[in-house]
N, C-alpha and C positions, 0 to 999 in steps of 0.2 A: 638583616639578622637571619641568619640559619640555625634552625634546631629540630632534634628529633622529636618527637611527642606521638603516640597512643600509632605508632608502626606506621606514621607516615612523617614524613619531609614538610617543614612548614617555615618559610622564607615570610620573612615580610619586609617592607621598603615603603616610608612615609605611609601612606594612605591604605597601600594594595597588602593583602594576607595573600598566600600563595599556598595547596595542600600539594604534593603529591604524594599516592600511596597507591597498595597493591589492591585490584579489583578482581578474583579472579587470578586461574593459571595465565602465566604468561604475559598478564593484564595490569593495567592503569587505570586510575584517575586522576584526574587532574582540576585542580578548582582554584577559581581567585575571584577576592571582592574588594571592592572599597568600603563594604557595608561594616556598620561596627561590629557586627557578626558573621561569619559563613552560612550563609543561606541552609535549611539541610534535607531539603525536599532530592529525592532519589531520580525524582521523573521515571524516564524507560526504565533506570536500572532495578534489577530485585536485589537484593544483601548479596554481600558478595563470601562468597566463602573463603574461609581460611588457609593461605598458601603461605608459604615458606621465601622470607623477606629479607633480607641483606641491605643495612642502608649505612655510608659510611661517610662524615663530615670531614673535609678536610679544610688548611687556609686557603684553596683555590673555589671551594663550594661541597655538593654534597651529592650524593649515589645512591641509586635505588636499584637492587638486583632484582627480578622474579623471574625463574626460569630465561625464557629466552630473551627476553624483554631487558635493555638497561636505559634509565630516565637521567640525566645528570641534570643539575642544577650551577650556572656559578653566581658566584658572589654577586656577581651583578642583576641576576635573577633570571638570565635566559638559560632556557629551556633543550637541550639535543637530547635524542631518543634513540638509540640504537639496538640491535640485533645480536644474537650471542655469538654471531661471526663477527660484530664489530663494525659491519655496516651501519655506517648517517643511514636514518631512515626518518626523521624529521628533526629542524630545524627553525627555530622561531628565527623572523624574518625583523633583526633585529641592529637596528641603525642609529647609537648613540654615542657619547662619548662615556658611559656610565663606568665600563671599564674599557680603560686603555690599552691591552696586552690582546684586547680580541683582535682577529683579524678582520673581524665588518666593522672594527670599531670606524664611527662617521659622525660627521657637523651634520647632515641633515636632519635629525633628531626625528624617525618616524619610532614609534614604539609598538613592540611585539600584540602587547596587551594593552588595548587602549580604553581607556571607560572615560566618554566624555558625557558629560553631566546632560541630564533631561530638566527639562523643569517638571516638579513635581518628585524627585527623588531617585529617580534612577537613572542608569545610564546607556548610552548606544554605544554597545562592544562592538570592536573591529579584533579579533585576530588573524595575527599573520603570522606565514610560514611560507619558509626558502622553498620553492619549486627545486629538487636538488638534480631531479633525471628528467633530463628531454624527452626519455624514450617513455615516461612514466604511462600508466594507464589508468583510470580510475572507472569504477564503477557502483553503481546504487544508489542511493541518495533519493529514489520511492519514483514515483511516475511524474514525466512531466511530456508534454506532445512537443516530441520533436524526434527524430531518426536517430539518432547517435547512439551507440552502446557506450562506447568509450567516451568520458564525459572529459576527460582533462581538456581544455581549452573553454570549455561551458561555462554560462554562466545563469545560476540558477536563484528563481522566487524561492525562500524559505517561508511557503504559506500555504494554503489548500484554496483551492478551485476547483469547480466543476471541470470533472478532468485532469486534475492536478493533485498531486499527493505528494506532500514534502516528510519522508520517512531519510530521517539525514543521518543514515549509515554508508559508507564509501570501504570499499575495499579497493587496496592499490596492488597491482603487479609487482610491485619491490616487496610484499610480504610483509602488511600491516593492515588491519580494518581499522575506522578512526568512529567514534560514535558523535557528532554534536549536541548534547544532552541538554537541549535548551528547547522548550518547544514555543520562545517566541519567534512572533513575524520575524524574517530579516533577509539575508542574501549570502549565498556564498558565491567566488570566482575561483575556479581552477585554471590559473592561468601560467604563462608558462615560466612568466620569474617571480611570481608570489599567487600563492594561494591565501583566498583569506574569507574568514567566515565573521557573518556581521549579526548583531542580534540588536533589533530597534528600540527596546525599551527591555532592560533586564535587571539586575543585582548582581549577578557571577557570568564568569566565564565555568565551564563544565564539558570536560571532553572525556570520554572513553576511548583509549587506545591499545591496543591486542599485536602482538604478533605471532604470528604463524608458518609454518611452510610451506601450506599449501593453500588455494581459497577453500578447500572443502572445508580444510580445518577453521579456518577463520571465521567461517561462516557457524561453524560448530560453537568456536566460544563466545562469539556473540549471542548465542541461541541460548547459552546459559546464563549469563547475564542479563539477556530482554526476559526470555522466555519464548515458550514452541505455542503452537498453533495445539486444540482439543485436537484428538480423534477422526475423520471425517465421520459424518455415519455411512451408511448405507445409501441412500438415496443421495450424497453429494457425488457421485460416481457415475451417475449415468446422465442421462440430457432432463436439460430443463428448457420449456413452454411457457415464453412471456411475451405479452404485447404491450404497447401504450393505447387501451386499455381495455380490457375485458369490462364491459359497463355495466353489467347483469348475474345475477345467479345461475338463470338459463344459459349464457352463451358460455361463459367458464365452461358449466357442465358438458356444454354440446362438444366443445373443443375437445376436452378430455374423454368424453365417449369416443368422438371418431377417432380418437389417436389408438384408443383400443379396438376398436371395428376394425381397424385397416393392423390389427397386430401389429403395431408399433412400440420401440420401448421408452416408456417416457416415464420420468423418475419425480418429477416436480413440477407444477403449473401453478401462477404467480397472482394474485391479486394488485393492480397497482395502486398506485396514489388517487385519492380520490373517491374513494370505495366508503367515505365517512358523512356524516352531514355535513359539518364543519370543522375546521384543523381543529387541531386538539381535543375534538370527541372521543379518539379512540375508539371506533366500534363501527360496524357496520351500518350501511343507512339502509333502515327497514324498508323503503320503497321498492329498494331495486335490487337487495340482497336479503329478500324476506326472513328466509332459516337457514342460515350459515351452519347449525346443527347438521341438519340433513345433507346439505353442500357436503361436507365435511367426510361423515358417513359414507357416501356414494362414492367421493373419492377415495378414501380407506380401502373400500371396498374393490376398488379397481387399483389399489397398490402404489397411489399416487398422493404423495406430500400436496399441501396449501403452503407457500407463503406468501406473507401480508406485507402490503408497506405502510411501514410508519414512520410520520414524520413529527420533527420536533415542535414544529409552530404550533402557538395557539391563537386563534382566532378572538378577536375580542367581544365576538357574538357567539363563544363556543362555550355552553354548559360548565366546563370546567376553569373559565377565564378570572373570574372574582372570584373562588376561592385560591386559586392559587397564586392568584396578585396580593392574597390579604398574607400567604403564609410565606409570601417571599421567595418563590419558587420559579419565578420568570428574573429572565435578565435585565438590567432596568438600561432607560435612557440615561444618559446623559442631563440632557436636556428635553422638554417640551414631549409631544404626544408618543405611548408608550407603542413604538411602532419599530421594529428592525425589519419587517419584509413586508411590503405590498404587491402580494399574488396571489389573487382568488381571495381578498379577504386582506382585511389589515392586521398584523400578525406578529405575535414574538417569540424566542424560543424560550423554551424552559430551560433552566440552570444547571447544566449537564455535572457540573461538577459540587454541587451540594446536593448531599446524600439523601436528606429527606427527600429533595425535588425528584431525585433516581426512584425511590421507594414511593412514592406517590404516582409516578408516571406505570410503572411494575404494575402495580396493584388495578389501574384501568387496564393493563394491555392482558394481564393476566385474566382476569374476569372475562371480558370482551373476547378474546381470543384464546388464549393458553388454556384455558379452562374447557375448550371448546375442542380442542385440539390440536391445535397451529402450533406447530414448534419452532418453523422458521422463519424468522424475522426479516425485512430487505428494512435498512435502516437509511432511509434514502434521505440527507439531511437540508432537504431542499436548499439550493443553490447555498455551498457550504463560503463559497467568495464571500456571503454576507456574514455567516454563522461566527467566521475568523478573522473576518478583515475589515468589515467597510465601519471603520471606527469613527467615520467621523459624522455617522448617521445614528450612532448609539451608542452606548458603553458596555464593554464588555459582559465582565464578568464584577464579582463582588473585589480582586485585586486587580492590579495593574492590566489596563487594557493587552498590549503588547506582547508584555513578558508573556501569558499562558495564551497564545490566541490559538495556539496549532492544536493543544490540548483536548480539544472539546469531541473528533473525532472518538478517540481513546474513550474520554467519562461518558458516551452519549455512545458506544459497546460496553459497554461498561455496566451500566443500566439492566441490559436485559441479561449480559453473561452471570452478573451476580442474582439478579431473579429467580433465571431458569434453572441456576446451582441449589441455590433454597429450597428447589420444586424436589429436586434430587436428581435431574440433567447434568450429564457430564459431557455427553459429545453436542456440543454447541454451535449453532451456524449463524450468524451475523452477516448479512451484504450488506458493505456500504460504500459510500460514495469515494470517500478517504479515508486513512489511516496515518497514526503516524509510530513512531516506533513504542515497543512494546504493543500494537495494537494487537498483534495476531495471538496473543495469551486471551485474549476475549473474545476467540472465535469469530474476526475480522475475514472476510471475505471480501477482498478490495475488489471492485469492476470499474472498467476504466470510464465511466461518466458517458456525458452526454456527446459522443464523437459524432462525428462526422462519415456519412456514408460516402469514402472514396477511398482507392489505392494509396493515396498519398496518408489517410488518415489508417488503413488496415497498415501500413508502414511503421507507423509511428508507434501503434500498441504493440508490436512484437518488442521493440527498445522497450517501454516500458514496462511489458510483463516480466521481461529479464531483470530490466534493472530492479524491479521490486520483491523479486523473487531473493538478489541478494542483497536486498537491504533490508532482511528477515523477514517480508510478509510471503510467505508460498501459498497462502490461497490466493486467487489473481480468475481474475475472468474479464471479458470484454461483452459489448452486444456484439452478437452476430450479425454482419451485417452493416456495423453500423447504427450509431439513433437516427441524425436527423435524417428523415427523408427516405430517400430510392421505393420506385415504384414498380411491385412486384409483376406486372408486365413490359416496364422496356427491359429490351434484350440487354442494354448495357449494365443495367443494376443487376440481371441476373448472372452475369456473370463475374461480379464482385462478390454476390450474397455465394456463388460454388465455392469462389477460392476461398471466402472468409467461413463458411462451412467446415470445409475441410480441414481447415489452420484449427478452428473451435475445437474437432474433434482432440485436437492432442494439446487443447488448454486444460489447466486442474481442472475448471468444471465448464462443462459445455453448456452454455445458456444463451437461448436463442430471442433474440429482443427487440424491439425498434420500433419509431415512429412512423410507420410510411404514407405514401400516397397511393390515392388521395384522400383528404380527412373525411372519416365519418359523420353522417349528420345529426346534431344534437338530439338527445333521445328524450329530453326530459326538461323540467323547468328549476326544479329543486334541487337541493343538496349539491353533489357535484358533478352533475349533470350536465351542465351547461360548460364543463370544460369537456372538448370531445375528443376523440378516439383519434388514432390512425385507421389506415387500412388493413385488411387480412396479413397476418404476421405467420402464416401455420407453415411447415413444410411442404403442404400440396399448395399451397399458395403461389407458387413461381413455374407454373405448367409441367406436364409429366418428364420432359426429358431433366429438370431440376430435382423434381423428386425423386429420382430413380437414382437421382447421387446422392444426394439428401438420405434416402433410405441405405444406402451403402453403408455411408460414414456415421451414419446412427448404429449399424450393426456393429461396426469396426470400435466403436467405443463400449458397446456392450459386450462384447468378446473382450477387450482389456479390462471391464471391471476387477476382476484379481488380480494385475498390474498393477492398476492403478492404485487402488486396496494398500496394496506393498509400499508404493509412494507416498501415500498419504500416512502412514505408520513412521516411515524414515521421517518426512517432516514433523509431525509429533515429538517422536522420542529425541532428534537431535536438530530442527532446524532445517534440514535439506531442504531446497527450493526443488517443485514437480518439472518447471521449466529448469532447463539450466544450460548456460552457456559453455557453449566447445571446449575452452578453456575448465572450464570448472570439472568437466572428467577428465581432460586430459592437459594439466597444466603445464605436461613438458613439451608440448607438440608449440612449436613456436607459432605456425601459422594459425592455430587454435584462437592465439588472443588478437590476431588480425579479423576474422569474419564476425561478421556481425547479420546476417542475413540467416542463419541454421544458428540450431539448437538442438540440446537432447532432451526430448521427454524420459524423464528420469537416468539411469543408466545404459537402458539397451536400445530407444529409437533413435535414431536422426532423422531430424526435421527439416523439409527445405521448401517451407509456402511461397508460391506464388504471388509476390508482391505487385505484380504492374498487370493492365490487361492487354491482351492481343499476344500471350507468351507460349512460344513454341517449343522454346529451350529454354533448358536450366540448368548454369554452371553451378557446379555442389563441389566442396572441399570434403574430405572424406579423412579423418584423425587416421594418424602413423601409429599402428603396435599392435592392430586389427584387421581383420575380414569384415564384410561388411557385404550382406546379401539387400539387394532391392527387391523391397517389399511386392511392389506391382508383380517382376515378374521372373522374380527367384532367382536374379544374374549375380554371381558373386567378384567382388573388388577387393582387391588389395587395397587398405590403408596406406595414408601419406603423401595421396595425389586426389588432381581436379579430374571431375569428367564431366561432360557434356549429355544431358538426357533429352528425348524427343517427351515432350510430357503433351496431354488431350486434356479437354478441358474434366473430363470424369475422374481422373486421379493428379493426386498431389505426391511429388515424392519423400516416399519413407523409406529408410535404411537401417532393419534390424542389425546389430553389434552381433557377431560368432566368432 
């Protein structure tokens, strides 16, 4: 049965109700249940405003016009999407005998939209769609470790890991972005004769689909539909000073004096994990952070931000453990002892998505810190693999384990963005570990987790700061360096920690961070003391001929702060990612959507990091329709060819646009 109703397309067949309607210029949704209702939770999306709709029922099925976008429906309930030149631009991968006049009609009977029953009431969706173009490209889909720009042929967790961020927006080269608006567990394959996104435990299928002409744009109307990133403020612009972990009120301070003794510009220096008695305290532990006041002050006073981390476990020997077990504010077991992490402490999270849990959690971080003067938060949600996935060690949340597991990122930024709004904060900074879409409207500052200190792994984070740049999060940082490991006197690590220096300085935000060798000796018996440090993380920390580049490229980030200023506003008001791929300035340059090694910091640099060690040369692609001066040493190029540079290990090359 096809019928119009309330400006959308609404097909149903036995079981399945089907919506489509307009989201959005240009734009779609798309929804279907078996449920006796349509689900009506928005997820990422915000309301969608009102556009000008065209939808026409015929006996072959039914039509949905919005601007560029056209959706058909037939009779038999599959799905084509096309472009207002008429181009297929998706196609549900649909193999039945239901109608006979299609030309896939087929006996193998797979179906487009599949919902096959769970026990307990929901179901594990498969959808599929016709891979239509070989040449296709796809990109975004949030951070995952591994080299690729170009994801068509991948095949991707739809789950969050340390290190792993499933923000499942894709934008394709044929001139569509696709949202999958489902934030359970599950999987998708971009393969090359079906693509198909799978959700393990849900109620609807739920996609947002856009077209565009260009990716800038596309990336624009997805940005009205999720939402943009706050403001940066001030201090997100210049370099930040973090180690695993500053264990003292004293040595913070010492760090940050000498950074101003030696006239350095340093914007932020970091408290880490562990700075508490026990999880879920929230507050500093008096032994070894006596007056965080004064802390506080002295940094002020030298023009230098605090932020803290906080994490979501609580400890079941933690002050605040039985009241908030009595008010239902922890997540529960399943079964047996109330335990989702054992580290440092047997531990649960709080209930990132019940409100009071949020307003409860607020009100310690606020006292304890915000009150004191901390504004930036590092929401570091200790090994998030457990927080979203390891289900069969606890239960999720108060609904369905699966359906909302990716969510908790989002409600647990979500916490301190609606706090610090109540305070009367508008420009807002969250680091956390994940995100997933819509996160960056709560002032999400994704960093790429706990990586790995090697070229193979500085490799991997440039694909992923692109690709999550365009699957709407444009705040995006890495450690420098590297987490685990590298020992700031072999010669080999220091010559990863230059080139990932230098790559830093033209990330959205420069922040310098890592575990190194070799570990500090425990300093203390109590609190969290007995979990210990790295080694020296500072800039003078890797011998003078490293600081001397170290200090270069700290100035060079301080001389773009009003650049970067301008970048950080684009993203705001429309979405624009600070990184962005070849392609994304210059979408008609063909060879654009083939490199994957360069980028542009915003509109006017090209990027071209040193990815391997022992590198002499550096083959660079250079965009057709420009000049193109090198930065090092003022030599100007015609766009629309390769050239070969002699690069030293003291510069990286950069290529201002004229």
């Amino acid at each position: 049965m096809l019928k119009q109703e309330n400006g959308r397309i609404i097909y149903h067949y036995d079981a399945e109700e089907l919506w489509i309607e307009s989201w959005g210029k240009n734009a779609v949704r798309i929804r279907a249940t078996k449920s006796a209702e349509m689900p009506k939770d928005n997820w990422a999306l915000l309301s969608a405003e009102e556009v000008e709709t065209q939808i026409e029922i015929t006996e072959d099925g039914a039509t949905l016009r919005n601007g560029k976008v056209k959706v058909c429906v037939s009779n038999g309930g599959k799905i084509t999407i096309y472009n207002q030149k008429g181009k297929l631009l998706l196609e549900e991968y649909w193999r039945n005998r239901r109608d006979l006049r299609d030309s896939k009609c087929s006996a193998i009977e797979v179906e487009a939209r599949e919902f096959r029953p769970n026990v307990g009431g929901d179901y594990h969706l498969t959808m599929r769609l016709q891979s239509l173009d070989k040449n296709e490209k796809i990109y975004g889909m949030g951070q995952y470790q591994q080299p690729y720009l170009n994801l068509k042929g991948a095949d991707l967790e739809l789950a969050h890991r340390n290190s792993q961020a499933s923000v499942p927006f894709a934008i394709s080269s044929m001139g569509y972005g696709l949202l999958w608006n489902n934030p359970g567990v599950g999987r998708v394959v971009f393969g090359n004769n079906i693509i198909s996104y799978e959700s393990y435990a849900t109620k609807i299928l739920d996609y947002w689909f856009v077209v565009e002409d260009t990716p800038a744009k596309i990336e624009e109307a997805y940005a009205k539909a999720t939402g943009t990133v706050p403001m940066m403020p001030e201090y997100g612009l210049g370099f930040w000073q973090c180690k695993l972990r500053y264990q003292t009120q004293e040595e913070l301070l010492e760090i940050a004096r000498e950074y101003k003794r030696r006239n350095l510009p340093l914007d932020v220096i970091v408290v880490d994990f562990f700075h508490w008695p026990k999880q879920g305290d929230w507050k500093f532990d008096a032994d070894y952070w006596p007056n965080p006041d004064e802390m506080i002050r002295e940094l002020e006073a030298m023009n230098v931000k605090l932020m803290v981390s906080i994490w979501p476990t609580v400890d079941r020997e933690s002050e605040n453990y039985e009241e908030m077990l009595e008010k239902g504010y922890l997540i529960r077991t399943e079964r047996g002892f109330r335990t989702g992490l054992n580290f440092e402490g047997a531990t649960i999270h709080y209930d990132a998505t019940n409100p009071n849990a949020r307003k409860f959690l607020w009100e310690k971080v606020k006292i304890n810190y915000y009150d004191k003067g901390i504004k930036i938060f590092w929401l570091d949600e200790a090994e998030p693999e457990y927080s979203a996935y390891d289900f069969d060690n606890y239960r999720y949340f108060r609904g369905t384990d699966l359906e909302i597991g990716n969510i908790y990122p989002v409600e647990y930024a979500r916490t301190f963005y609606e706090g610090m709004q109540a305070e009367g904060q508008k420009n807002i900074v969250n680091l956390l570990r994940c995100a997933w879409a819509g996160s960056q409207r709560y002032g999400a500052l994704v960093w790429s987790g706990d990586i790995a200190s090697s070229f193979e792994s500085m490799r991997n984070q440039l694909a992923a700061g692109l690709n999550m740049g365009l699957a709407g999060i444009p705040w995006w940082t890495t450690d420098i360096g590297g987490f685990h490991g590298g020992d700031p006197n072999d010669p080999a690590f220091r010559e990863l920690f230059v080139r990932w220096f230098q790559w830093g300085t033209f990330c959205p935000v420069m922040r310098l961070h890592g575990d190194r060798e070799p570990r500090q000796p425990q300093y203390g018996t109590t609190g969290g003391a007995h979990c210990c440090s790295g080694a020296a993380n500072e800039v003078w920390s890797y011998g003078e001929d490293v600081y001397k580049i170290c200090v270069k490229y700290m100035n060079i980030r301080e001389k773009m702060r009003g650049y970067t200023r301008k970048l950080m506003e684009e993203a705001h008001l429309k979405g624009t990612p600070i990184m962005r791929t070849l392609f994304y300035e210059f979408p008609e340059d063909k060879e654009c959507w083939e490199i994957e090694d360069e980028y542009m910091y915003g509109d006017k640099y090209l990027i071209a990091p040193i990815l391997e060690a022992g590198v002499n040369e550096r083959r660079i692609y250079l965009p057709v329709g420009v000049q193109w001066k090198e930065c090092n040493c003022g030599r100007i190029y015609y766009g629309g060819q390769y050239i070969t540079l002699t690069v030293s290990l003291d510069s990286m090359p950069v290529f201002e646009k004229i």
